[in-house]
C-alpha positions in Angstrom: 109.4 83.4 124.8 107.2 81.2 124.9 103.1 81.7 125.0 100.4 79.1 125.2 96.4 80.5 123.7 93.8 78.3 125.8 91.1 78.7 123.0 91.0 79.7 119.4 87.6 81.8 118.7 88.2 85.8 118.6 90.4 86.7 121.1 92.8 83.7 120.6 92.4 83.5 117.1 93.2 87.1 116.9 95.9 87.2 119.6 98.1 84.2 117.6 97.3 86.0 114.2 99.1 89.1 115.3 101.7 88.4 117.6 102.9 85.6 115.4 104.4 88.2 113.4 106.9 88.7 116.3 109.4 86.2 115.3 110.6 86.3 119.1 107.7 84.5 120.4 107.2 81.2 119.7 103.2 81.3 119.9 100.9 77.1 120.7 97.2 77.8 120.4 95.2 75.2 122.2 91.6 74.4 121.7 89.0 70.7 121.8 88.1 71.6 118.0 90.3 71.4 115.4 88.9 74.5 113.6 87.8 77.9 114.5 84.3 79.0 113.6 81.9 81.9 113.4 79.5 81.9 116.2 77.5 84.9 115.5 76.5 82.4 112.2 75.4 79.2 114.2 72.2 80.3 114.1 72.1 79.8 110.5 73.9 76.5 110.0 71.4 75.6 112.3 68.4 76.4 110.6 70.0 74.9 107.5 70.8 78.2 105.7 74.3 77.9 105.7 76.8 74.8 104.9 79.0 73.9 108.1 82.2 74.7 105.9 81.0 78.6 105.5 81.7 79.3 108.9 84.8 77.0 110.3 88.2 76.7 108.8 90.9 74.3 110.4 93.5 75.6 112.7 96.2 73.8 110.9 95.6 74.9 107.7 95.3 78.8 108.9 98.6 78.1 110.7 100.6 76.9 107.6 103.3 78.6 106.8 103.8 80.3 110.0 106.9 78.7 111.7 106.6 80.0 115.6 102.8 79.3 115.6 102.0 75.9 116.8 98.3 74.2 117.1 97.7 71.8 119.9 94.1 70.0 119.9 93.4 69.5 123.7 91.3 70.5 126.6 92.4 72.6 129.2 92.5 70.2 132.4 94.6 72.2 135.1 97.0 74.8 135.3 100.0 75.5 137.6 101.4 79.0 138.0 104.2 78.1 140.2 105.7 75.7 138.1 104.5 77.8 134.5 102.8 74.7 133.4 99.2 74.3 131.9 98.2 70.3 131.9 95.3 69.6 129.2 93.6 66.3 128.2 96.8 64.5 126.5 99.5 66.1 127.4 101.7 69.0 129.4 102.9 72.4 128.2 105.5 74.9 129.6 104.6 78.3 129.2 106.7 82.1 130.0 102.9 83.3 129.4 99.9 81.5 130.0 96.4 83.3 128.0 92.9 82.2 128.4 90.7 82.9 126.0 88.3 80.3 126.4 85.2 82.0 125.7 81.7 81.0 128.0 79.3 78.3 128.1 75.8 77.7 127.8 74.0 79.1 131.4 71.1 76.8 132.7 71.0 78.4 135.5 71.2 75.4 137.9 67.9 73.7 136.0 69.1 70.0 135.0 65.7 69.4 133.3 66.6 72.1 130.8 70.0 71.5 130.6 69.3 67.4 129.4 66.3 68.5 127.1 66.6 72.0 125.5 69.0 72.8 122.4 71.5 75.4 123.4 73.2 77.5 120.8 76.9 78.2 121.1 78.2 75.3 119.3 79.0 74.0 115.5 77.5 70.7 117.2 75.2 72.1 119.0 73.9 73.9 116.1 73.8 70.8 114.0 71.9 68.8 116.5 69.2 72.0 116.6 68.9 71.1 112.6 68.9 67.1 113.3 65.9 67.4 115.6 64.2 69.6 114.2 63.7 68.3 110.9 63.5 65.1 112.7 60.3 66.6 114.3 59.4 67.9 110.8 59.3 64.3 109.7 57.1 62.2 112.3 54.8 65.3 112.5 54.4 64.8 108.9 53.3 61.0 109.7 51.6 61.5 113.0 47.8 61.5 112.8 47.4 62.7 116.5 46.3 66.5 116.0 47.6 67.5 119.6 50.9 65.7 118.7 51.3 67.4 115.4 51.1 70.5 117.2 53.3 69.6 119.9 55.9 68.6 117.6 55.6 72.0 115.4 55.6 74.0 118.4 58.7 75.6 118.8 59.7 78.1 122.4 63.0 80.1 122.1 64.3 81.4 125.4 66.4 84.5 125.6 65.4 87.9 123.7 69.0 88.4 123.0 70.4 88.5 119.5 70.7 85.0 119.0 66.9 84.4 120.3 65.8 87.3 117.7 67.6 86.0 114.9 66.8 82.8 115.7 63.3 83.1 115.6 62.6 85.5 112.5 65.2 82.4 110.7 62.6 79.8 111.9 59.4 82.2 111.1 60.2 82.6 108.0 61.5 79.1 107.1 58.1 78.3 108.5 56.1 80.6 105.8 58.9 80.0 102.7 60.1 76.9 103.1 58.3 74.1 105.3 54.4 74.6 103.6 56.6 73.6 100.3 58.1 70.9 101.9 55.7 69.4 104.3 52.2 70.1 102.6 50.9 67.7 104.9 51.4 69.8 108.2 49.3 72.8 106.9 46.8 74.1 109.7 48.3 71.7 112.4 48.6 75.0 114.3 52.0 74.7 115.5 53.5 78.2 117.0 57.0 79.8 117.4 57.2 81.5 121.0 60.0 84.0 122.2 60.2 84.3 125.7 62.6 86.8 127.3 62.7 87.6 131.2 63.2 91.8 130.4 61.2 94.0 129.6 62.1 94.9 125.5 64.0 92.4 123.1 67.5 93.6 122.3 67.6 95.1 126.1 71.3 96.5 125.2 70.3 98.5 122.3 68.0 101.1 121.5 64.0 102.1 122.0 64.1 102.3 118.3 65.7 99.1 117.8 63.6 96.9 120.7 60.2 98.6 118.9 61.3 97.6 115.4 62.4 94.6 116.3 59.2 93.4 118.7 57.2 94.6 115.6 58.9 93.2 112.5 58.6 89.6 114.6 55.3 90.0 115.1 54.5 90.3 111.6 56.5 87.2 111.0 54.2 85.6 113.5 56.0 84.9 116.4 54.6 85.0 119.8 56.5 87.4 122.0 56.5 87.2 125.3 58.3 89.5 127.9 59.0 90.1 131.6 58.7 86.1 131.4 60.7 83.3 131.9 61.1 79.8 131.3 61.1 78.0 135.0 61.3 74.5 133.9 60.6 71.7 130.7 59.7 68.7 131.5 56.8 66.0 130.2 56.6 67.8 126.7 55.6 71.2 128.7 57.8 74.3 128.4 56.5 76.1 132.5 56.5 79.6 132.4 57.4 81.7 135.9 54.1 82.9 135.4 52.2 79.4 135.5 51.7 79.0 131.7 52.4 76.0 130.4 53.1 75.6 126.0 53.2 72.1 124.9 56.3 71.4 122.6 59.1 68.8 121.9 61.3 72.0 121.3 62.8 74.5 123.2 66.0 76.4 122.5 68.1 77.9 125.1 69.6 81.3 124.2 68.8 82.7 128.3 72.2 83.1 129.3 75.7 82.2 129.4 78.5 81.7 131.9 82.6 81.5 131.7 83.6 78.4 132.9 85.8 78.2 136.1 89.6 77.1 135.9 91.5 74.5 138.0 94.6 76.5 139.5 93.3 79.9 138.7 92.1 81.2 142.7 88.9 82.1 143.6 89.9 85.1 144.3 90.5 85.9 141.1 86.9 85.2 139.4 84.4 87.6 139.6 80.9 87.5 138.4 79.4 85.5 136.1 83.0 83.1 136.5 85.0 85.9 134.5 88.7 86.1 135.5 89.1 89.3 137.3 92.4 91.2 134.8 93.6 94.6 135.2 94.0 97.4 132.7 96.6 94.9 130.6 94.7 92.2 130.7 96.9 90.1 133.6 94.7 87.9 135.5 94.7 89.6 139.3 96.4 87.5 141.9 98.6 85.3 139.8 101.8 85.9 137.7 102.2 85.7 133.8 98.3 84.7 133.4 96.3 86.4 131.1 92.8 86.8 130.1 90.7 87.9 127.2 87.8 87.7 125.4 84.3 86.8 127.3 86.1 84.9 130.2 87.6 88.2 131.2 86.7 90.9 133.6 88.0 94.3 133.7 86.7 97.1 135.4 89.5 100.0 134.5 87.9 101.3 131.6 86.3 104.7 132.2 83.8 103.8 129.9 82.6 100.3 131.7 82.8 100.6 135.2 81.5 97.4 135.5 83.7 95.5 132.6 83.3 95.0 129.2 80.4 93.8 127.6 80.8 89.9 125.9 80.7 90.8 122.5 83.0 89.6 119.8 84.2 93.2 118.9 86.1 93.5 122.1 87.6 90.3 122.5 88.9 90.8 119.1 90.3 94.1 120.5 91.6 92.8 123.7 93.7 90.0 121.6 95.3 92.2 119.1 95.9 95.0 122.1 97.6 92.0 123.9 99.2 91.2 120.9 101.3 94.4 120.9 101.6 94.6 124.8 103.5 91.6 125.0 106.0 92.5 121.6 106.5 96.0 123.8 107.1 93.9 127.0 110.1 92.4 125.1 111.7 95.5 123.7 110.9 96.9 128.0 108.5 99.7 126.7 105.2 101.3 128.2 102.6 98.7 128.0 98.9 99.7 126.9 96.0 99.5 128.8 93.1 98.6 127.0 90.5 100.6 125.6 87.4 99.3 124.3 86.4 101.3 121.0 82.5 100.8 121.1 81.7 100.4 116.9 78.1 99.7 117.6 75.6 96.6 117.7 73.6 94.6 115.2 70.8 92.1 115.4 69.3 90.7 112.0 65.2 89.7 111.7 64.7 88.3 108.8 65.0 88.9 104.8 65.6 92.8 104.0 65.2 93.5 108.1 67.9 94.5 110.6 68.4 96.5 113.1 72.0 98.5 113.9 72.9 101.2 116.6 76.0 103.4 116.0 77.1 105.2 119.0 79.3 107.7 117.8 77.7 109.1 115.9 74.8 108.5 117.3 73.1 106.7 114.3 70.3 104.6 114.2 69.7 102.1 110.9 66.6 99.6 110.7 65.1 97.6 107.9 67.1 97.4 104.3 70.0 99.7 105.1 70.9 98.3 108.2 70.4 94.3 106.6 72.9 95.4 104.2 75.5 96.7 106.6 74.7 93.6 108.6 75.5 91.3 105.7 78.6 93.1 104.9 80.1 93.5 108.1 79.2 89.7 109.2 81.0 88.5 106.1 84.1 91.0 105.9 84.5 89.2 109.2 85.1 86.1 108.6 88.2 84.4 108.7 89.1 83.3 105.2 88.0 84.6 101.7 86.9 80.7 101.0 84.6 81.0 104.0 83.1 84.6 102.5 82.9 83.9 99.0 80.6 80.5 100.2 79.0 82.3 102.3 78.0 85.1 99.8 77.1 81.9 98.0 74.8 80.7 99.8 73.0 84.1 101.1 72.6 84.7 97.2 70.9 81.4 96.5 68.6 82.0 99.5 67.9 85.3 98.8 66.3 85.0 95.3 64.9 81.1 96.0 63.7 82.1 99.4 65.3 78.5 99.7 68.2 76.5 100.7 68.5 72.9 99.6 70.8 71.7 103.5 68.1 70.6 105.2 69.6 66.9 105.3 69.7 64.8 108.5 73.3 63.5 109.0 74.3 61.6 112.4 77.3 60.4 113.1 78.1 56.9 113.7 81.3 56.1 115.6 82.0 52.1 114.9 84.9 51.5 117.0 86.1 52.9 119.8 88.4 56.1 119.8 92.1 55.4 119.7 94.5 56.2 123.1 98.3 57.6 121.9 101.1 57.3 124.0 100.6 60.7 125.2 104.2 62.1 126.9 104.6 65.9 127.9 105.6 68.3 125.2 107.8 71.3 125.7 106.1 74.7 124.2 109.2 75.3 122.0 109.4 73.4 119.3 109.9 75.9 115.6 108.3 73.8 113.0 110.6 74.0 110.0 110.1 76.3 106.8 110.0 73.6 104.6 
């Protein structure tokens, strides 16, 4: 049987992983990138903490040695479920079962002025252009003799009071008190500030009193500018505009406000529910069309007990969802009961700064903040990724920063393309080719 993996981050990753050990199905992940990568760790990559190596590892490499998983680098362009076909960028494949798990995009929320100008953060290149412009900033600051201008261009506004916008900003509060006064001695007093603005009314809104307080406090300390039950309305001429008529004057903002799942060409409307998630049943089966799947954040189901109103986008349950599909569709070939999914809550972590975390455990109902829970963060965060090269340079690097309160990747690198991109003779490929074992 043949199955076809639009997108390789948890869910897909996890999906292939397991059900290539099926020898039955013969398993083609599809995805633009030709590597998987860690996206609760862009954050870090971007503030130069981390090496772009530590958190991606190439599909074809993972998929050595595993002779009914295929990798197909493509873009999804259209799918059609009459004919079990999925058309992507270069090329055609046939499919018994068709899976989406492509994951969401950035959410400007309509605004194109914030959409061309602010750094979003869901990307390995999106978090290396966040690095590239801000040192880049860093640098004609350091040679600007404007005072307003210097302080423009060390101003820096975060958007969203999510994880990513908390971890975010401690990272870039305390590479601003560690690392850039060593660095650029020359931009001491300018007067630049680090702003987090968040449209609720606590940081962390999905977890705990405890863990907002701690967390609104600990950033404080760092020196960042908190403000709530605010949002970012526009950003345009230098000026970040508040909702509330304040204006901040920076070169920087960085969007972490929101995110969407991107609609499908061939999936109906009907099928899409809010925020662009594909409506799926208890199995994960997209509603309204046949052998269609969906898991991870693009997917919306509302038959657990325990969330009415679907699942929340987090990377536990789309790792869940894949391996659950994983097994649904080896008992669909030996005709047994499928299972419906059941999301198995393990609790949610958000990291501050050096020696500062914060981590709720529902069951039981545990609470962890500062050192104990930075620990459990560290752990956990690098049990998960997906190869032991990845965790021991990881480990690596954290050690390094830890006891240099330092990290020596703060290089600007662009890429230069000199000629332009070469077309194949692209012709459709059938989803069944067995790579050989030798």
């Amino acid at each position: 049987m043949r199955v076809v993996i639009i997108g390789g981050g948890f869910a897909g990753i996890n999906l292939a992983k397991k059900l290539q050990r099926d020898s039955r199905f013969q398993i083609t992940l599809v995805d633009k990138n030709n590597y998987n990568y860690f996206p609760p760790l862009i954050y870090q990559l971007a503030t130069g903490f981390l090496e772009t190596s530590s958190i991606c590892y190439p599909f074809r490499k993972l998929f050595r040695d595993k002779p009914n998983l295929n990798f197909h680098m493509g873009e999804f362009q259209r799918v059609d479920p009459v004919a079990h076909t999925v058309y992507l960028s270069n090329g055609e494949l046939q499919y018994d079962y068709l899976v989406f798990a492509t994951g969401t995009e950035t959410n400007y929320f309509g605004n194109e002025n914030i959409r061309k100008r602010a750094i979003p953060m869901k990307t390995v290149n999106d978090a290396l252009e966040m690095r590239n412009r801000l040192l880049k900033r860093l640098e004609t600051a350091s040679i600007t003799q404007d005072a307003v201008e210097r302080k423009k261009l060390t101003t820096i506004v975060i958007a969203g009071g999510g994880p990513t916008g908390v971890e975010v900003s401690g990272m870039l509060a305390e590479l601003r008190k560690f690392v850039i006064r060593k660095d650029y001695p020359e931009l001491e007093g300018t007067g630049g500030e680090i702003y987090l603005v968040n449209g609720g009314d606590a940081l962390l809104e999905p977890m705990s009193p405890r863990s907002q307080k701690h967390t609104y406090d600990a950033l404080r300390r760092l020196g960042v500018k908190i403000k709530l039950k605010t949002r970012v309305k526009d950003f345009v001429d230098d000026q970040v505009i508040l909702n509330n008529g304040d204006t901040i004057h920076t070169t920087t903002l960085i969007w972490a406000a929101g995110v969407t799942a991107s609609l499908h060409d061939g999936i109906p409307i009907a099928s899409t529910g809010p925020g662009r998630r594909m409506m799926t049943d208890a199995y994960n089966r997209v509603i309204g069309v046949d052998d269609i799947y969906a898991i991870g954040d693009t997917a919306l189901t509302k038959t657990d007990k325990n969330f009415p109103e679907g699942h929340p986008q987090l990377a536990q349950v789309a790792l869940q969802q894949g391996r659950n599909l994983a097994t649904n569709f080896s008992r669909m070939a030996d005709n047994k009961e499928l299972k419906p999914f059941s999301y198995v809550d393990k609790g949610t972590m958000a990291i501050i700064g050096r020696n500062n975390a914060v981590a709720d455990i529902p069951s039981p109902k545990l609470h962890f903040n500062g050192f104990i829970a930075w620990v459990m963060w560290l752990f956990i965060h690098v049990m998960a990724l997906i190869n032991y090269r990845n965790k021991l340079k990881t480990m690596y690097n954290w050690t390094v920063a830890y006891f240099t309160r330092d990290q020596a990747l703060r290089m600007i690198i662009k890429p230069i393309i000199r000629q332009p991109e070469i077309k194949a003779d692209i012709r459709p490929v059938e989803a069944t080719v067995v790579k050989s074992s030798t």
